[in-house]
C-alpha positions, 0 to 999 in steps of 0.5 A, a space after each residue: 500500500 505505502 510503496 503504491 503510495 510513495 511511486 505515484 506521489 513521487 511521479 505527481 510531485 515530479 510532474 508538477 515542479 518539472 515546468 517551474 523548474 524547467 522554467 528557471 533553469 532555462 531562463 538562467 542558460 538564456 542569460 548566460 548564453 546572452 551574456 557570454 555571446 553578446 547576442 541573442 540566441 537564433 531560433 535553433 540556438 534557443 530550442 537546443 538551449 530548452 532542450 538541453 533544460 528540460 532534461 536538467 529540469 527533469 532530472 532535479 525534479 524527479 530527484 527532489 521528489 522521490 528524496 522528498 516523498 522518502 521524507 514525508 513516508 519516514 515522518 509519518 510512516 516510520 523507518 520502513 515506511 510502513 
């Protein structure tokens, strides 16, 4: 019951910061990229940039939500999560 517990929420915490994430990271390479070139990225050069951000944003997501459903099961559920 609580491993069922733990993978959905996981999966649905995940899901639901991956767009906000995504978002800053993407406006952070944005603007790094700006300042180092010195100008504007084309239209390719922006699509690989948010790429490139929506697999970070994934990875520190998914990462953050799996270690902080852990978390909460050890806070209310014990040490074996049950």
């Amino acid at each position: 019951m609580y491993e069922i517990w733990y993978g959905i929420s996981s999966i649905v915490l995940g899901a639901a910061l991956f767009i906000p994430v995504r978002g800053i990271i993407y406006s952070m390479t944005y603007n790094r990229f700006v300042a180092k070139m010195k100008k504007h990225p084309t239209d390719d050069e922006a699509r690989a940039l948010k790429k490139r951000s929506g697999i970070v944003a994934g990875i520190i997501a998914v990462t953050f939500a799996f270690i902080f459903a852990k978390v909460i099961m050890f806070k209310y559920f014990g040490a074996s999560g049950r």
